[in-house]
N, C-alpha and C positions, 0 to 999 in steps of 0.2 A: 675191373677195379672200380667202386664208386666212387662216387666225389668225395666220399666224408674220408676215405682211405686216400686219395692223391692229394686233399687238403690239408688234415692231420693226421695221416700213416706217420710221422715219424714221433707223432707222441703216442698216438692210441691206435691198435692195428683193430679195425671196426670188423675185418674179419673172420679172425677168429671167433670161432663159436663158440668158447668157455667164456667170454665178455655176455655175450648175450644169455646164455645159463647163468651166469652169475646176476645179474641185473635182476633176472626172471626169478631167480630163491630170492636175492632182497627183497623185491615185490611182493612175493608170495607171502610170504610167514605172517606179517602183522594181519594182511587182508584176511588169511585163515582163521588165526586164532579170535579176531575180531567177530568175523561170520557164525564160526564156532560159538565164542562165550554168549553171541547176542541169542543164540537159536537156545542154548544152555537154559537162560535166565527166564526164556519167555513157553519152553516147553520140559526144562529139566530131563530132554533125552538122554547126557551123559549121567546123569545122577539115579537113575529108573536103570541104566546099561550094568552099574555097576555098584548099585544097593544102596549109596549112601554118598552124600556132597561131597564131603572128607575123601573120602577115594575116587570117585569124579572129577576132582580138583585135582588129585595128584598124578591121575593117569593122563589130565592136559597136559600138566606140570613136566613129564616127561615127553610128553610127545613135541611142545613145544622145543623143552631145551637140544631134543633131538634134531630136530630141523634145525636148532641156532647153531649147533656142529657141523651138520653138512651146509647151512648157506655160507661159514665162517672155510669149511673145505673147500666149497668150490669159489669162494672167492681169494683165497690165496693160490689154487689152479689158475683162476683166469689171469695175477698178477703173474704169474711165472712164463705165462705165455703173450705178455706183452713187453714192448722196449720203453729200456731205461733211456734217459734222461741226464747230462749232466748237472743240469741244476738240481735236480734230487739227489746229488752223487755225494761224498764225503763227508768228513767228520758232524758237521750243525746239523742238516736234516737227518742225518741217522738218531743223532742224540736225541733231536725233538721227537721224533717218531716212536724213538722207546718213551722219551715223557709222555707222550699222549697218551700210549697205551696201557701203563702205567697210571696215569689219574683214570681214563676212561674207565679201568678195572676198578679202582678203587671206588669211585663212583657207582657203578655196578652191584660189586661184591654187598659194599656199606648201604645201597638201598635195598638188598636182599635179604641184610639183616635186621634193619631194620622191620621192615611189612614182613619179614617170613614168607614161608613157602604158599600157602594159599595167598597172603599180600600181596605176593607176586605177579603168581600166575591165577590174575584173576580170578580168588575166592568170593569178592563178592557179586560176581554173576550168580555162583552156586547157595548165594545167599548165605557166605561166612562173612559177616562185615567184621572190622575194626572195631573196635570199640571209641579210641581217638582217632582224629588226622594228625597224621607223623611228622613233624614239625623240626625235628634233629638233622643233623647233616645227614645225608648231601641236600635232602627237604630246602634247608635253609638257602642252599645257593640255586635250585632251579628245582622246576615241581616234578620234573620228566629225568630224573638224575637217569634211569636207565637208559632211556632213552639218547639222551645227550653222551653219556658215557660208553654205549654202542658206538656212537660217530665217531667220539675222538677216538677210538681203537682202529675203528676204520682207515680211518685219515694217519694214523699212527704207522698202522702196519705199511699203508701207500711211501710212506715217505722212510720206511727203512727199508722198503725194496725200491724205491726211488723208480717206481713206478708212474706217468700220469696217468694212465689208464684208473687205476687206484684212486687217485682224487676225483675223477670221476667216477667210479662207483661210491664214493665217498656222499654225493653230489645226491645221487639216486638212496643212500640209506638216506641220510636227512629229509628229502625230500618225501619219503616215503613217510619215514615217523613224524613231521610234522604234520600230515594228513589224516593218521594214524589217530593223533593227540586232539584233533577236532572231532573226529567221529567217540574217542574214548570217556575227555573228560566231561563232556556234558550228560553221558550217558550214566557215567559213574556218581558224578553229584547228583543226578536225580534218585539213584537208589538208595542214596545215604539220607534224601529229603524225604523220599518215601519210607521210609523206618521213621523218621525225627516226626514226620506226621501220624504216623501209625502211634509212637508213644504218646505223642499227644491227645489222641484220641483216647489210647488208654488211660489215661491221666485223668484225664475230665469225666469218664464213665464211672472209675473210679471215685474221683469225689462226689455223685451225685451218689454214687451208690450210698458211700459214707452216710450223706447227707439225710438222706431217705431212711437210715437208718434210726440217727439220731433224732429224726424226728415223729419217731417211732414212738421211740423210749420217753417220751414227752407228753404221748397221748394217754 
């Protein structure tokens, strides 16, 4: 038995080996799709694979939401094979547990409508940008709505199977997507900068051109 099991075996059984697969798909997914979209942006393998960004885009789009079924599978496996808890037990955490899961979806859902499917799932690696930055709810209460709404489901599900183990996987999606959110947004504003320069540049070629023009017609 190791220490972490005769210390906290009676909240988290560190034995089991669905806790550690589970942990390992949290892990896994964002570091992929991150390594993925950056290789995308800077060599367009998936777009070259499958003719066109538009469907390169979609065929992440599925591959990611696949994985977010099976890490969301086997982390309700790894809760069923850990002990419950009386203080996660009865009527208040069950309740809370559906509310979290509940706004986390909502959260979720409504920044999905918002950005759309390529907004999503990182369209613009494959160079479909935005036209604006999305600024409407859930935008308005945190800029990571998916991200955050991921956790509270997390934390949701933990505490309607009055699981602790759960709130520590809880511990691990957070901690994972706030990692996630430093390697993403600075990467992401820079390709929105890189466009906003690129117009500019067209902008000003343009008005010389004009200009050039005009003073043509002068001579």
């Amino acid at each position: 038995m190791s220490p972490l099991t005769e210390q906290y075996g009676h909240l988290v059984d560190f034995n089991k080996r669905s806790l550690l697969i589970s942990a390992c798909a949290i892990a896994f997914n964002p570091t992929f799709w991150n390594i993925v979209a950056r290789r995308e942006y800077r060599t367009k393998f998936i777009t070259k694979a499958f003719g066109s960004a538009q469907a390169g885009c979609y065929a992440l789009a599925i591959t990611i939401f696949s994985l977010g079924l099976l890490r969301d599978f086997l982390y309700e496996r790894a809760l069923r094979d850990q002990p419950s808890h009386p203080l996660l037990e009865g009527e208040v955490p069950t309740y809370a547990g559906y509310a979290l899961v509940a706004l986390g979806n909502l959260f979720v859902i409504s920044s999905t409508w918002q950005l759309g499917i390529t907004g999503t799932f990182l369209g613009d690696y494959f160079g479909i940008l935005m036209d604006d930055i999305v600024t409407g709810f859930p935008f308005n209460v945190t800029n990571a709505p998916m991200y955050y709404g991921s956790t509270m489901s997390f934390l949701g599900s933990a505490l309607i199977y009055g699981k602790p183990a759960g709130i520590l996987l809880t511990g691990v999606v957070l901690a994972v997507y706030l990692v996630a959110i430093q390697f993403e947004n600075p990467f992401t504003a820079e390709i929105y900068a890189k466009r906003e320069r690129e117009r500019s540049k067209g902008g000003s070629k343009a008005k010389k051109a004009k200009g050039s023009k005009g003073g043509k017609k002068e001579l």
